[in-house]
C-alpha positions in Angstrom: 0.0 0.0 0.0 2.9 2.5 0.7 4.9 2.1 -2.5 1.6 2.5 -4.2 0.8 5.7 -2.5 4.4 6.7 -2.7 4.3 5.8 -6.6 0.6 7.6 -7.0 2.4 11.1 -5.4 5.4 10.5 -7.8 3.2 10.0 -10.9 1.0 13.0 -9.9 3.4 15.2 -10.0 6.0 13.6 -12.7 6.2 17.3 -14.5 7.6 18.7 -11.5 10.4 16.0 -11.2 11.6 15.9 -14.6 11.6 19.7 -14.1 13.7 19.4 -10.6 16.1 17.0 -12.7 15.8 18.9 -15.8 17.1 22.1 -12.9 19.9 19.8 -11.7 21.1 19.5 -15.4 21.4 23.2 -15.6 23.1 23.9 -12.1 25.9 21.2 -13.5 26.6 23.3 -16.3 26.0 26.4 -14.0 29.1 25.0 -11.8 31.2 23.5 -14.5 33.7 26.0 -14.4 34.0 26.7 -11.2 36.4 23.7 -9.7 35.9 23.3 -5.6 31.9 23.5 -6.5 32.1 20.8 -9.1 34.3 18.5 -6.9 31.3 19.1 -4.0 28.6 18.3 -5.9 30.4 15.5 -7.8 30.7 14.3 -4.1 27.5 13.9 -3.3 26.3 12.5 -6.5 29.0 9.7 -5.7 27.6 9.0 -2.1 24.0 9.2 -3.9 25.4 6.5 -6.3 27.2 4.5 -3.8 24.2 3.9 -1.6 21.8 3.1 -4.7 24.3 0.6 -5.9 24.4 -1.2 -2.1 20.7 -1.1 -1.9 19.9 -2.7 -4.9 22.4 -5.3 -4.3 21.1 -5.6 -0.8 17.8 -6.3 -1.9 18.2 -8.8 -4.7 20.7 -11.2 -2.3 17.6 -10.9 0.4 15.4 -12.2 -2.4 17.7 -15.2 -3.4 18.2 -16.0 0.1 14.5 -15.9 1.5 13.7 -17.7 -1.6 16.6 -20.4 -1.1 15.5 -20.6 3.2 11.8 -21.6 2.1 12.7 -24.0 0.0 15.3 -25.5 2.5 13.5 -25.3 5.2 10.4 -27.8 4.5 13.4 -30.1 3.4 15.8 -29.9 6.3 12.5 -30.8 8.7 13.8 -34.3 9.2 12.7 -36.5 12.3 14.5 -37.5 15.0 15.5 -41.0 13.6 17.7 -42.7 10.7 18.8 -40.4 7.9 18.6 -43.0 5.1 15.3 -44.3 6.1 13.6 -40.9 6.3 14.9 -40.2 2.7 13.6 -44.0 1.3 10.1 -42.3 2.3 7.5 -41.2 0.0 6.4 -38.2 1.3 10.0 -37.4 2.1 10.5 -37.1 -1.5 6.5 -35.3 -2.3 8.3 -32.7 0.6 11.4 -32.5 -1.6 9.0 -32.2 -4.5 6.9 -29.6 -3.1 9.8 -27.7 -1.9 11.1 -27.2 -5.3 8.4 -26.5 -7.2 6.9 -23.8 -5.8 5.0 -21.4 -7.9 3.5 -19.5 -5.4 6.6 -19.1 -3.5 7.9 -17.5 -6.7 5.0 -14.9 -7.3 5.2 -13.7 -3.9 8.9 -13.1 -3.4 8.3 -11.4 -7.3 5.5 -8.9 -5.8 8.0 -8.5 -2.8 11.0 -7.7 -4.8 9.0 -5.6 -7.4 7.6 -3.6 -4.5 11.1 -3.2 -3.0 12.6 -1.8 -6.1 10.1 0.6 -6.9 10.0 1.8 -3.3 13.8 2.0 -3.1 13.8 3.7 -6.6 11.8 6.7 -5.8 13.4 7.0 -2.2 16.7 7.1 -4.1 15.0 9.7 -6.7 14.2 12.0 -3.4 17.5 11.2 -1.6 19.2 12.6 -5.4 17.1 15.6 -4.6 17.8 16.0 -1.1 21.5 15.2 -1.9 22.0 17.9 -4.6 20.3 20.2 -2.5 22.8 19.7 0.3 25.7 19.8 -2.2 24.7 23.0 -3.2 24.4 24.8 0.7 28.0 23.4 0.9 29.1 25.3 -2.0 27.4 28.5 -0.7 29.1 28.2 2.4 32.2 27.3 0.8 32.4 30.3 -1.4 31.4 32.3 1.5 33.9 31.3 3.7 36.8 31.2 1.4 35.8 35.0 0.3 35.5 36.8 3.7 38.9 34.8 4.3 40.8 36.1 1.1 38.9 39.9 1.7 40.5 39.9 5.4 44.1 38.4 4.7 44.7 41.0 1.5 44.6 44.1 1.3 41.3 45.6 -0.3 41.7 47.3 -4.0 39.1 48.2 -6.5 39.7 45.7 -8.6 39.7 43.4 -5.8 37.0 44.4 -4.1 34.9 43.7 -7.5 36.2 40.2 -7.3 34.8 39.7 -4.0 31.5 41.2 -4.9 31.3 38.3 -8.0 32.5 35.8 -5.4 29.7 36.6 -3.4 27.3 37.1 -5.7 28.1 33.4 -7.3 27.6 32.3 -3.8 24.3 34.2 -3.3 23.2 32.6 -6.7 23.6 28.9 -5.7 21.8 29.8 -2.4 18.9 30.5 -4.1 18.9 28.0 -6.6 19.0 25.6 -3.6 16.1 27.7 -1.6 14.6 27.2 -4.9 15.0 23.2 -4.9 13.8 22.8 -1.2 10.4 24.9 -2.2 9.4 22.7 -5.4 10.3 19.6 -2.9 8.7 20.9 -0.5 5.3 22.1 -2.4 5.1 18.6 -3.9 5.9 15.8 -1.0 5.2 17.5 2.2 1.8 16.4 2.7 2.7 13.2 1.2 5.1 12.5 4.2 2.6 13.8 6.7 0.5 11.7 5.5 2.3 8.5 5.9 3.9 10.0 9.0 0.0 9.7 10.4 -0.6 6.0 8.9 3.0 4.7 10.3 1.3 6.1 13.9 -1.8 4.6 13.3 0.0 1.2 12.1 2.2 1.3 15.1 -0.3 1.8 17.5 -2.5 -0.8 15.9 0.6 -3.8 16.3 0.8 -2.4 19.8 -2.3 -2.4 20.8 -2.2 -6.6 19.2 0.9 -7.6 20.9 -0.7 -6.2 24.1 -4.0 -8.3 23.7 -1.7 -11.6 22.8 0.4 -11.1 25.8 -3.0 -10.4 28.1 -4.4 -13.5 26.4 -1.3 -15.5 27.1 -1.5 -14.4 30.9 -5.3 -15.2 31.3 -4.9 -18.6 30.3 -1.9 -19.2 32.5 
C-alpha cells in the first residue's frame, strides 16, 4: 500500500520531477567552471550512487536467500530417527518435490521484490534531490567562507573588491537556486510525508495495541 501511494504522489506530479532534474542538469553546467563547486557536488552525486548501488544489491541477495530458506527449510524438517530411512520415504520425496516447485513461493517473493525496487527507486530519486540540494548549501558556504577569508588576509583594491563582490554574488546565486529546490520539494511531498507520518502512527499503535492483547491473552490462560 505504501509504495503505491508513494508511486501515485510521484506519478501526480511527474512534470515537477523531470523539471527538478531537468534544474539539476542546468546547475551542472551552471558550476562546471568553477572547480571546488564541481568537486562538491560530484561528491555527493557519488555518495547518492554509492548507496543506490548497495541497496539494490542488498535487496536482490535478500530475495535469493529468502527464496533459497523456504525451500530448504520444508526439506531440512527431518525427524529425530535414521537419515537414510527418512529419505527412502515417499512423502520425504512429495516434501522434496513440493519444496522445489513452488509457484506461489515465486509470485510472492516477485510482488516483494518488485515492490522493493520501486519503493527503493523513488526514495533514491528524493534522496538525489535532497542530496544535490545539500551539495549545493555546501558550495554556498564554501564560497562564502573562502571570500571573507581572502577579503581579510589581502589588502582591499578596487579591482579586488569587484572580485569579492562576484564571489559573493556566485555564492548568493547557488543559495537561491537551492532555496529554490527545497520549495518545489517541498510544495510537492510535504503532505505526502505527513501523510504516511500519520498512517505509520496509526499502524504502530494498531501492532501495539495486538501484541498487548496476545500477551494479556497468554496471561489469562496461565
Amino acid at each position: 500500500m505504501m509504495t503505491v501511494f508513494k508511486y501515485f504522489f510521484h506519478h501526480r506530479h511527474m512534470t515537477a520531477v523531470y523539471t527538478l532534474y531537468t534544474a539539476i542538469d542546468f546547475d551542472w553546467k551552471f558550476l562546471k567552471n568553477d572547480k571546488p563547486s564541481i568537486e562538491i557536488i560530484r561528491k555527493y552525486a557519488e555518495l547518492v550512487h554509492t548507496i543506490s548501488i548497495s541497496l539494490m544489491i542488498f535487496m536482490c541477495s535478500g530475495s535469493i536467500v529468502m527464496v533459497f530458506m523456504y525451500q530448504a527449510l520444508p526439506v531440512l524438517q527431518i525427524p529425530e530417527e535414521n537419515y537414510t530411512r527418512f529419505w527412502q520415504r515417499p512423502f520425504a520425496l512429495k516434501a522434496l518435490g513440493k519444496a522445489i516447485s513452488y509457484p506461489t513461493l515465486y509470485l510472492i517473493s516477485l510482488n516483494v521484490l518488485l515492490n522493493g525496487i520501486i519503493l527503493t527507486a523513488l526514495e533514491i530519486t528524493f534522496m538525489a534531490l535532497s542530496e544535490h540540494i545539500c551539495g549545493l548549501f555546501k558550495i554556498t558556504s564554501y564560497h562564502l567562507r573562502y571570500t571573507a577569508n581572502e577579503y581579510i588576509t589581502e589588502i582591499s583594491g578596487c579591482e579586488k573588491s569587484n572580485d569579492v563582490y562576484t564571489k559573493i554574488l556566485f555564492a548568493v546565486r547557488v543559495h537561491i537556486k537551492a532555496t529554490k529546490h527545497v520549495q518545489v520539494i517541498w510544495d510537492m511531498f510535504g503532505i505526502h510525508y505527513v501523510i504516511l507520518l500519520v498512517f505509520g502512527i496509526i499502524g504502530g499503535t494498531m501492532v501495539f495495541v495486538s501484541v498487548s492483547n496476545i500477551e494479556f491473552s497468554c496471561q489469562r490462560h496461565k
